[in-house]
C-alpha positions in Angstrom: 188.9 72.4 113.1 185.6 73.3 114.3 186.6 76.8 115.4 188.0 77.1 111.6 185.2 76.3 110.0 182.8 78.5 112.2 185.5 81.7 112.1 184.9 80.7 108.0 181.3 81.2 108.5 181.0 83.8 110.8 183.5 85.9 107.9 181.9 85.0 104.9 177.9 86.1 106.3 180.2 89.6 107.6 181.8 90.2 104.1 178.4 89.1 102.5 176.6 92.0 104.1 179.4 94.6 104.0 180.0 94.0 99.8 175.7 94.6 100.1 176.0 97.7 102.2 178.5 99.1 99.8 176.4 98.8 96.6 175.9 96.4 93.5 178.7 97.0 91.2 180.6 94.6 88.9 184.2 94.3 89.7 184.7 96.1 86.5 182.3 99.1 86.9 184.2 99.9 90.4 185.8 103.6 90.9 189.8 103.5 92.0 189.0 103.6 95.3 186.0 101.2 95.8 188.2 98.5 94.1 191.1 99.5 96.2 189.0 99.2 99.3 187.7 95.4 97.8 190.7 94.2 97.6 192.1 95.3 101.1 188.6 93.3 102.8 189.1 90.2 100.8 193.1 90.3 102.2 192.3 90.9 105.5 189.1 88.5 105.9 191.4 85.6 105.2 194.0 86.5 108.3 191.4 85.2 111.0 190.0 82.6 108.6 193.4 80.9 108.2 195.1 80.6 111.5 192.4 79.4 114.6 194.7 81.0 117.1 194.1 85.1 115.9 190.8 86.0 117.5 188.1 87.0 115.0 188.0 90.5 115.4 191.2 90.8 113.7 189.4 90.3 110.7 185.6 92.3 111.7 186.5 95.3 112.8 189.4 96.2 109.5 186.3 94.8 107.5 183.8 97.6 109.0 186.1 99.9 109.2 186.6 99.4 105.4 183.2 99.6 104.8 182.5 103.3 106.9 185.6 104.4 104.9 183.8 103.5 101.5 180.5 104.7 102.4 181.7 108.7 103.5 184.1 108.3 100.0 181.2 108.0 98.3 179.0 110.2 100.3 181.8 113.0 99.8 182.2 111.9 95.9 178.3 112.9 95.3 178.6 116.2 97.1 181.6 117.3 95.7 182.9 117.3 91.9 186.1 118.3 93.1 186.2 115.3 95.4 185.1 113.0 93.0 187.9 113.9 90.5 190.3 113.0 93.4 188.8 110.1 94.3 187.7 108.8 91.0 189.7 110.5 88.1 188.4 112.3 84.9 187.2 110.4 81.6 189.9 110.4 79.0 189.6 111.0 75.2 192.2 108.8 73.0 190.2 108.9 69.4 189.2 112.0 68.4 187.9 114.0 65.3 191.9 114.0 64.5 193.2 110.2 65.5 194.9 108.5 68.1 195.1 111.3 70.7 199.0 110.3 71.4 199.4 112.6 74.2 196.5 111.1 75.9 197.9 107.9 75.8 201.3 108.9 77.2 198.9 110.3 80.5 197.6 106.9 80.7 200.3 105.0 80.7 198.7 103.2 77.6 200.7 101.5 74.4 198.7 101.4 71.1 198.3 97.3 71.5 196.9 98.4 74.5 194.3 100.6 72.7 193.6 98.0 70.2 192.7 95.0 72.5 190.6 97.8 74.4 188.8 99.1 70.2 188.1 95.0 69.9 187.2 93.8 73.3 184.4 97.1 72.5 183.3 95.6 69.1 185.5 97.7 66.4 188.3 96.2 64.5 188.7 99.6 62.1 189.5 102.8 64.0 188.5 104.8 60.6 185.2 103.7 61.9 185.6 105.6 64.9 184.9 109.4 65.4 185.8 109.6 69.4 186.5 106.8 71.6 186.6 107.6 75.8 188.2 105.9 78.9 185.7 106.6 81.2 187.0 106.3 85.2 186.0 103.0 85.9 187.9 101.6 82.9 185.4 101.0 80.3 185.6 102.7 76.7 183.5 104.2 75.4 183.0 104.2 71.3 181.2 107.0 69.4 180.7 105.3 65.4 181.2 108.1 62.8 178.3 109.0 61.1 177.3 107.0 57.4 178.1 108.7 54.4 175.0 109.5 52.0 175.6 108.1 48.3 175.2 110.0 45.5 171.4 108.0 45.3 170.7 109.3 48.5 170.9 106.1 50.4 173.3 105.5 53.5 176.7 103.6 53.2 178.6 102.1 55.8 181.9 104.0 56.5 185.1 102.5 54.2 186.2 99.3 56.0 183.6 98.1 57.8 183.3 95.1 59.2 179.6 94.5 58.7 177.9 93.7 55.3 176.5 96.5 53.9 173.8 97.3 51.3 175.0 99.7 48.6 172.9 99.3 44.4 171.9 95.8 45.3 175.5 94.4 46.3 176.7 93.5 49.8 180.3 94.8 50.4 182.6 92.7 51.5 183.8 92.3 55.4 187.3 93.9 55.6 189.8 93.5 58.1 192.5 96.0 59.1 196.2 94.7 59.3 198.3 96.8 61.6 201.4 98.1 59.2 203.2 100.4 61.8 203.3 100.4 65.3 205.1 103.1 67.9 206.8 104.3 64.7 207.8 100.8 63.6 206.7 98.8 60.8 205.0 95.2 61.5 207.5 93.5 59.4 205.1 90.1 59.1 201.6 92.2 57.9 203.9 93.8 55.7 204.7 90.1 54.2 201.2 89.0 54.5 199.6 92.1 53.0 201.8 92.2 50.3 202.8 96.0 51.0 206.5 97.2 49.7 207.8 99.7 52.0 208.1 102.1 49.5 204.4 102.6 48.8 204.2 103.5 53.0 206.9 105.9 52.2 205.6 107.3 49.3 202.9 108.3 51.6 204.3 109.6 54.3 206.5 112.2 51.9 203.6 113.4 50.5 202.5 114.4 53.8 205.6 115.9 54.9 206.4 112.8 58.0 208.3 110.2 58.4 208.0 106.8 60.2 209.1 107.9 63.4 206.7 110.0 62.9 203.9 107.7 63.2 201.7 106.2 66.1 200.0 103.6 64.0 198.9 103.0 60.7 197.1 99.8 58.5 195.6 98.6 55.2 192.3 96.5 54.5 192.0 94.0 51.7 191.2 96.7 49.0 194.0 98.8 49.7 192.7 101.4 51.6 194.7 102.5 54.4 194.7 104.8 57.9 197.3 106.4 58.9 197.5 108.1 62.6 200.8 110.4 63.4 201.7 110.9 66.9 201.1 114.9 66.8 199.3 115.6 63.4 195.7 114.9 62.2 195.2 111.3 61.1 194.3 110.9 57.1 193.4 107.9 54.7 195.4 107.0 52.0 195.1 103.8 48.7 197.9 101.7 48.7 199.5 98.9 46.1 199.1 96.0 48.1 199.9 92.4 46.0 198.3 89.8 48.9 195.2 91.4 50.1 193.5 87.8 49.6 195.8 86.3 52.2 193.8 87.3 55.7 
């Protein structure tokens, strides 16, 4: 027991200073290969740990090892761009000045519930709000707002849909909410209930522009009617629809 407990020790003060030595990062800010290389230590610092009768070194010298291998990855990322896109990828737009980049997504092995947990979990609920929005390489997005729209008085409004109360004559606009209406070319059949949109009013739409729901990566509507619509391999565009529940979320 004894002989567990101090192999237990001996590991954690060798991990300690190896997880120091390789810099202070959140698990989340990590690069591909420094997470890969995390992982791998915290597997094999447990085999010694765990049974008394594999000698320590087992564990140490995999650990070190580890360790050099980060440090001249690094070393070789910072001398060379052509190693560091190896090693650590390339930044990927999937919002741009024309929608959903849907090609972008394909490369990234991404599905649009994917990109909208991701537009949340980053503070946006409306991607009309959004002008360009970046994976970087370590996983994060990256969210560029699109610029306010001057009034006719001069003054700055808050792009249509927001979700933050804006100041426009004297009144404060109401907080809107987009509800998802199509999805990978499918329609949401419950927002469509909830909303109160007829199917007719999305196809109405979509003629006008020459596509047709397969066409389309993703598309909603706000409580005032107001809707964005983003095809798979043509520029997105906002439309009004006839919606009859827009009180109901």
């Amino acid at each position: 027991m004894f002989v567990v407990f101090l192999k237990s020790v001996i590991t954690f003060i060798v991990v300690f200073f190896v997880i120091r030595l390789m810099g202070k990062r959140q698990l989340g800010e990590m690069q591909p290969f420094e997470l890969v290389i995390t992982l791998i230590i915290a597997e094999v610092a447990c085999i010694p740990m765990n049974d008394p009768y594999i000698p320590l070194y087992y564990g140490i010298i995999p650990i070190f090892t580890l360790a050099t291998l980060h440090i001249l990855l690094s070393l070789l990322s910072r001398k060379s761009i052509k190693a560091r896109k190896i090693l650590s990828g390339s930044s990927v737009i999937v919002i741009d000045k024309s929608g959903i980049n849907y090609e972008n997504m394909k490369k990234m092995n991404m599905n649009i519930d994917d990109l909208i947990e991701a537009v949340r979990t980053a503070g946006y609920v409306d991607f009309s709000q959004i002008a360009y929005a970046i994976f970087e390489t370590n996983g994060q997005l990256c969210v560029v707002e699109k610029e306010q729209q001057p009034s006719p008085d001069g003054s700055q409004n808050e792009t249509s849909g927001s979700n933050d109360a804006a100041q426009n004559g004297g009144q404060t606009s109401a907080a809107l909410l987009p509800l998802e209406l199509i999805i990978d070319g499918k329609y949401h059949e419950q927002n469509l209930r909830l909303s109160g949109t007829d199917k007719s009013e999305i196809e109405r739409v979509l003629k006008e522009k020459g596509l047709r729901l397969s066409d389309m990566l993703y598309a909603d509507v706000r409580q005032d009617g107001n809707a964005y619509f983003s095809p798979k391999r043509s520029n997105a565009f906002c439309s009004k629809l006839a919606i009859g529940g827009g009180s109901n979320w």
